[in-house]
C-alpha positions as CSV (number, residue, x, y, z in Angstrom):
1,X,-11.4,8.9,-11.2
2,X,-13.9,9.7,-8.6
3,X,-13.8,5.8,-6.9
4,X,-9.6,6.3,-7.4
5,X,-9.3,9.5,-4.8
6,X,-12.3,8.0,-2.4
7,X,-9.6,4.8,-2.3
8,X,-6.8,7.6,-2.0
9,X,-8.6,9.2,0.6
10,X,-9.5,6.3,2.7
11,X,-5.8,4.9,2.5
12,X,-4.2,8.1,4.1
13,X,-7.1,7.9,6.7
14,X,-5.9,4.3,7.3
15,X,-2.5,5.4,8.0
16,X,-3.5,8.6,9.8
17,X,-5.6,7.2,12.5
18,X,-3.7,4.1,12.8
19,X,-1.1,5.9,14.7
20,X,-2.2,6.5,18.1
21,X,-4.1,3.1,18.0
22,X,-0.3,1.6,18.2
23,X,1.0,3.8,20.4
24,X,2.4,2.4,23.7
25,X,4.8,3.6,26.4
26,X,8.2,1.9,26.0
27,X,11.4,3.2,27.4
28,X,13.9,4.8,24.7
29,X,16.2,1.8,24.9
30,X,13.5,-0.8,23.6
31,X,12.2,0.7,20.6
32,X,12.8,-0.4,17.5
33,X,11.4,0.8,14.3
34,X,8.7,-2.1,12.0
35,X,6.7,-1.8,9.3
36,X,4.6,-4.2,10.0
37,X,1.8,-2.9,11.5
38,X,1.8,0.1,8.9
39,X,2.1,-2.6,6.0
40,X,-1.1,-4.6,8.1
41,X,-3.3,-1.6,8.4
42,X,-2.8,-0.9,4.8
43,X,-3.5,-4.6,4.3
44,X,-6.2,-4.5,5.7
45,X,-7.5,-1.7,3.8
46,X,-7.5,-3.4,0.9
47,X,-9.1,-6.6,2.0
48,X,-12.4,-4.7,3.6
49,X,-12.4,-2.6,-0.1
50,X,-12.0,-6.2,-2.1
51,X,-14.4,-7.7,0.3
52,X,-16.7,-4.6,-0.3
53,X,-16.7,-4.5,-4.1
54,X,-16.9,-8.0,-4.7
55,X,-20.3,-8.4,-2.5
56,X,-21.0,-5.0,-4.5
57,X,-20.1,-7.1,-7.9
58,X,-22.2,-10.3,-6.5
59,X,-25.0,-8.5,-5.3
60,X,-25.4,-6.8,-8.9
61,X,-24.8,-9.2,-10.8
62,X,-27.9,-11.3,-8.8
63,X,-29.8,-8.1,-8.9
64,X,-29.8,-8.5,-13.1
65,X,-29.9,-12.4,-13.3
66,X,-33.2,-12.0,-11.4
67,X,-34.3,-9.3,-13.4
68,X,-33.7,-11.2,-16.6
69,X,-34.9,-14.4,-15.7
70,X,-37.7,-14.1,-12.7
71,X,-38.8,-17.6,-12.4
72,X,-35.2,-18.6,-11.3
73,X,-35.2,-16.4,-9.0
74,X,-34.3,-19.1,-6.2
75,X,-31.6,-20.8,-7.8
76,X,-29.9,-17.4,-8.2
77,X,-30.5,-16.7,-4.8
78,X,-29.2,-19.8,-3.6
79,X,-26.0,-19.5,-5.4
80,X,-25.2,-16.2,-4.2
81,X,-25.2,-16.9,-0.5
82,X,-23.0,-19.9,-1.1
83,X,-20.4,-17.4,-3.0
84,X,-20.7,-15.0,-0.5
85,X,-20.4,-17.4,2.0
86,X,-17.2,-17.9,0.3
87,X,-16.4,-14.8,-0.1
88,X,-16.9,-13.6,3.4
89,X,-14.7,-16.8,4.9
90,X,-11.9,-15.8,2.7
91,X,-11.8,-11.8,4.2
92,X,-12.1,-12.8,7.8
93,X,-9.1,-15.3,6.7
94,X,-7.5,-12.5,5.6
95,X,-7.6,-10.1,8.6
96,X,-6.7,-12.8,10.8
97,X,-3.8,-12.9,9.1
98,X,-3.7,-9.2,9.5
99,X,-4.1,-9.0,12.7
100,X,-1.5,-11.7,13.4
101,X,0.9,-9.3,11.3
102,X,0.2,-6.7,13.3
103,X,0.5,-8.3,16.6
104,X,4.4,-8.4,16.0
105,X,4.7,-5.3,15.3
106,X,7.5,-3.6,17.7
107,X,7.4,0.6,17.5
C-alpha cells in the first residue's frame, strides 16, 4: 500500500509541476485546449517508474543468482548488462516518443 501512494504521490507531482514548464504567452485568439502534453507527462511517468523497477527486478534477481551460485558469477553478470542494455534502449525509445507527443501539444 505504501509503494501504491509513493506512485500516487509522484503522479500528482507530475501533473503539478508540469504546468508552468508548458506555459507560453499566446494571444487569446490562438489557444486551443490538448491533452497531449498532460497525457505525455503522465506517460512519461510511468516509463521512468517501469524503467526503475524493472532495473530494481534485474538487479535482484542477479544479486540472488550470484549469491546462490558464486562460481558463475560472470555469466550472470554478463547477461544482465545485455538485458539492461535492452532494457534501457527500450525507455529512452519510449520518451522519445514522449517527448515527440508532447511537442504537439497546443495550450
Amino acid at each position: 500500500m505504501k509503494t501504491l501512494n509513493l506512485l500516487a504521490l509522484v503522479l500528482v507531482l507530475f501533473l503539478v509541476l508540469a504546468s508552468p514548464a508548458f506555459a507560453q504567452t499566446t494571444t487569446p485568439a490562438s489557444t486551443t485546449l490538448s491533452g497531449s502534453g498532460i497525457g505525455a507527462g503522465i506517460a512519461i511517468a510511468f516509463v521512468l517508474v517501469g524503467a526503475g523497477y524493472g532495473f530494481g527486478k534485474i538487479g535482484a534477481a542477479a544479486l540472488e543468482g550470484i549469491a546462490r551460485q558464486p562460481e558463475v558469477k560472470g555469466d550472470i553478470r554478463i547477461t544482465m548488462i545485455i538485458i539492461a542494455a535492452l532494457l534501457e534502449g527500450a525507455t529512452f525509445f519510449a520518451l522519445a516518443v514522449c517527448f515527440v507527443l508532447m511537442g504537439k501539444a497546443n495550450f
